[in-house]
N, C-alpha and C positions, 0 to 999 in steps of 0.2 A: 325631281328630288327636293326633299325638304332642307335649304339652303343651312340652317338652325344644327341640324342634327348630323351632318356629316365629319366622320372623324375616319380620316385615311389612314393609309400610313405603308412604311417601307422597311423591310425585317431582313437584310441580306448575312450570309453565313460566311463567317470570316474562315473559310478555308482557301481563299486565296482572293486575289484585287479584285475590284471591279472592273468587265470588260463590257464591250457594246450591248453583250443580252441584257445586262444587269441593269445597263441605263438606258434601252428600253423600258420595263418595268418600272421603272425608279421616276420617272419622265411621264410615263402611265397616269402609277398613281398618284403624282405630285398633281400633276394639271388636273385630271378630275377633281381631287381634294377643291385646290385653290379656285376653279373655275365655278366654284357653286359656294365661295366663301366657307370652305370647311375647312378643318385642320387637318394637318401633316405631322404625323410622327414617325421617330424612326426607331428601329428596335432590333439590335443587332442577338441574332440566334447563335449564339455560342455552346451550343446544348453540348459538343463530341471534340474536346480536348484534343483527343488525339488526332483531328483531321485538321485541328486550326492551324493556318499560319503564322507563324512569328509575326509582327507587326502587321496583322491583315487588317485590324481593330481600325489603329490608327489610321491605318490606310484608304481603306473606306470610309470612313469620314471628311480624311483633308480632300478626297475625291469628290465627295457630295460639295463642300466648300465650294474645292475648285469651279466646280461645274454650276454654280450659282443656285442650290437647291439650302431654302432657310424650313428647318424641321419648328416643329411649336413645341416649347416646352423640352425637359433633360432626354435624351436618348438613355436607354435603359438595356439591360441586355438579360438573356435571357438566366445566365449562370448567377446572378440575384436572386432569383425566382424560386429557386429548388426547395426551400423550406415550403411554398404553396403548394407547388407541384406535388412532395410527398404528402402531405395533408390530404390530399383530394385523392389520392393514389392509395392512403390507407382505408379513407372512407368508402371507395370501390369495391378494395378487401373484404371489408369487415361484412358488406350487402351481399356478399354474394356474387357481385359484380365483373370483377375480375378475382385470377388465381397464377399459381407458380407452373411454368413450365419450364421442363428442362429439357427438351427436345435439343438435338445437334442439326447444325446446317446439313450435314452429308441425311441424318433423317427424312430433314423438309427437303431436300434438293429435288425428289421428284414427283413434287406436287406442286409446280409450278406458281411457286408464290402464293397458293391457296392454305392457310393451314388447317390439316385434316382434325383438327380437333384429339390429337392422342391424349392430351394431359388436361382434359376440360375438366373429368371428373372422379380425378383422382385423389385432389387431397392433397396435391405434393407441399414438404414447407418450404418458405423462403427463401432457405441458403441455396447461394447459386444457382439461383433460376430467375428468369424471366419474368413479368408479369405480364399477363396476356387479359385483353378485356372480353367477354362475352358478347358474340353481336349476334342481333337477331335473322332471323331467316326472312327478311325482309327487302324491299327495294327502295332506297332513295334513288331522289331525284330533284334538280335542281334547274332554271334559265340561268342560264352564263347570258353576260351581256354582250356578248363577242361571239361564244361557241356553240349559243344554242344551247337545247336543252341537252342534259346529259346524266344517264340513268346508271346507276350500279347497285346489284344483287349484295348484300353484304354476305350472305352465307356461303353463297357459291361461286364469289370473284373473292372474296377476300379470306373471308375464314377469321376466327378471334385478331386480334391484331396485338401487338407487342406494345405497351405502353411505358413500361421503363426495362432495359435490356438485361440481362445477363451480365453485366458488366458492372451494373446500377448507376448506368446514363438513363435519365429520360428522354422518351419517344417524341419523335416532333409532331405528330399528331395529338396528343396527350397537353403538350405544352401552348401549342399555337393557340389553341381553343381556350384554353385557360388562359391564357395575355392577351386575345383578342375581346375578349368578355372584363377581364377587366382594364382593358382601356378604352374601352366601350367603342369597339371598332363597330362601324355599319357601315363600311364598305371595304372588300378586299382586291385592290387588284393587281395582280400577279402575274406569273407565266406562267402556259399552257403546260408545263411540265408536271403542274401539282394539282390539275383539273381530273385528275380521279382520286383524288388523297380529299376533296370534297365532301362524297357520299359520307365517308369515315367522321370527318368532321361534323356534318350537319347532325350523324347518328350521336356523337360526345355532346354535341351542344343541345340535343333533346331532351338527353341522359340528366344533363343538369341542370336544365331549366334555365336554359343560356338564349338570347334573341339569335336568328338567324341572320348573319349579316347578306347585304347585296354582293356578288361575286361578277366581276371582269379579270377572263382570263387571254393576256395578250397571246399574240401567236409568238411560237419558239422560233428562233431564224434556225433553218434546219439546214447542215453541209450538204455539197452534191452527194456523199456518199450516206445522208442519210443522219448522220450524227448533229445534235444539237451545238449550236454557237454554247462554250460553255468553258469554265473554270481551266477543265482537265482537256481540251483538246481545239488545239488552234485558236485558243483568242486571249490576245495580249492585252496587257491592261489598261484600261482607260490614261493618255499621256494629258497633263494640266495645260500645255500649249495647245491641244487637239482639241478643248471645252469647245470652241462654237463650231466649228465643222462637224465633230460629232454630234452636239445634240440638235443640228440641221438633219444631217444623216437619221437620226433617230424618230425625229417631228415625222418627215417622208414616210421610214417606216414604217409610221403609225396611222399613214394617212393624212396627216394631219398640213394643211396651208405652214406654209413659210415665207417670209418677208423679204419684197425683193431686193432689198439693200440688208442683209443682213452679214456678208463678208468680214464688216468692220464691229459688227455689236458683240458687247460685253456678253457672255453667258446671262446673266443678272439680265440684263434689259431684252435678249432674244426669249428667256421665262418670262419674263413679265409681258414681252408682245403676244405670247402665244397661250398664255391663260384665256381670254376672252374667245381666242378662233376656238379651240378644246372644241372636238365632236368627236364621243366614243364611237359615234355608229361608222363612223368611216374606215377603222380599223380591222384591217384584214385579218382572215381566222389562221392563216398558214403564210409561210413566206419563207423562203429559200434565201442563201446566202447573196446569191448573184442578185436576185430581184433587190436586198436590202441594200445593197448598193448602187445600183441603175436609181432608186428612188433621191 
């Protein structure tokens, strides 16, 4: 990697604390960033009002603190953003590119996430509807640095996709692309959870003559019963006394060497030991709860 040109970064959605998955991820793309002397931004996605937590904001923040992660430059969010968002949303409009949909969920509900195209080409206006983007009958494709490569149909896995809602919230596919272009992200690394929300991506960032960033997608710590480590089920939030057992706990799950005296170190000084070990290739593509703890 060209040490010059990297610009990471860490975008978490204030619908509730951050827990262990979260600082996986967070741990990810910090040490890639910093391990090749690139920069670390952080960029809180507050796109959906109604799902944010009360003090989730702050909360994730005094949590990165805690945990001794220093971002470069203001953290910025995304609900700032909206006047860009709609500019590039009417320019779609006006091409042709995207249109209004007013389809009902109980409509789409059994076409299994694909949408069938009812309102491509109708004409419908504005009011109370949807805007849906036009995608082509084509297949991306992309090397995950972790997952392999990994291919998706846009026409026949995804169907138009919704770029700002019925609601007139913007789509996090719509948004991420636009923040990541311009904060000149080249490289994203993430979780496994949003390794098919990709293809979609790489198609927006062609669309506008956007650079393709590099993509590492970590593994999801998945329950025994199958459900991801996540916001909404079983995972408590990251505690500021629990900073260096945790982010030991999270090095392991990453693969990643740990220091043998590190019981006693500062969050701040176990990040700074563990910049220089950084090896993405070591990082497993799947991992289970149980294993994420035995490591």
């Amino acid at each position: 990697m060209n040490n010059s040109v990297y610009i990471g970064r860490f975008a978490p959605t204030p619908s509730g604390y951050l827990h262990f998955g979260s600082l996986v991820a967070a741990l990810a793309s910090y040490l890639d960033a910093r391990a090749v002397g690139g920069r670390w931004l952080v960029r809180m996605e507050d796109l959906d009002p109604p799902r944010e937590m009360l003090g989730a904001q702050a909360a994730i923040m005094t949590s990165l603190e805690n945990y001794g992660f220093e971002w470069d430059g203001e953290w910025i969010r995304q609900s700032e953003r909206h006047e860009h968002y709609q500019h590039v949303l009417e320019q779609l409009f006006s091409q042709g590119l995207a249109y209004a949909c007013t389809c009902s969920r109980k409509q789409l509900e059994p076409h299994n996430g694909i949408y069938p195209g009812f309102c491509r080409n109708l004409g419908k206006p504005l009011d109370d509807a949807a805007i849906r983007l036009r995608v082509p009958e084509l297949e991306y494709h992309f090397t995950d640095r972790v997952q392999g490569e990994f291919r998706q149909h846009l026409g026949q896995e995804v169907g138009d996709m919704v770029i700002r809602r019925r609601d007139g919230l913007y789509a996090y596919q719509l948004a991420v692309v636009l923040d990541d272009a311009w904060q000149g992200i080249t490289d994203v690394v993430r979780g496994a959870d949003l390794l098919d929300s990709t293809p979609r991506q790489l198609y927006l960032q062609e669309l506008l003559g956007f650079a393709q960033p590099r993509y590492l997608h970590v593994p999801l710590i998945v329950q025994p019963d199958g459900h991801k480590l996540g916001k909404s089920y079983r995972s408590p939030p990251l505690k500021a006394d629990q900073a260096t057992p945790m982010l030991l706990r999270a090095l392991r799950t990453l693969g990643q060497a740990t220091p043998d005296d590190a019981a006693d170190a500062s969050p701040q000084a176990l990040l700074k030991w563990a910049i220089p070990y950084w090896d993405s290739s070591l990082i497993p593509r799947r991992l289970t709860l149980a294993e994420s703890e035995l490591r």
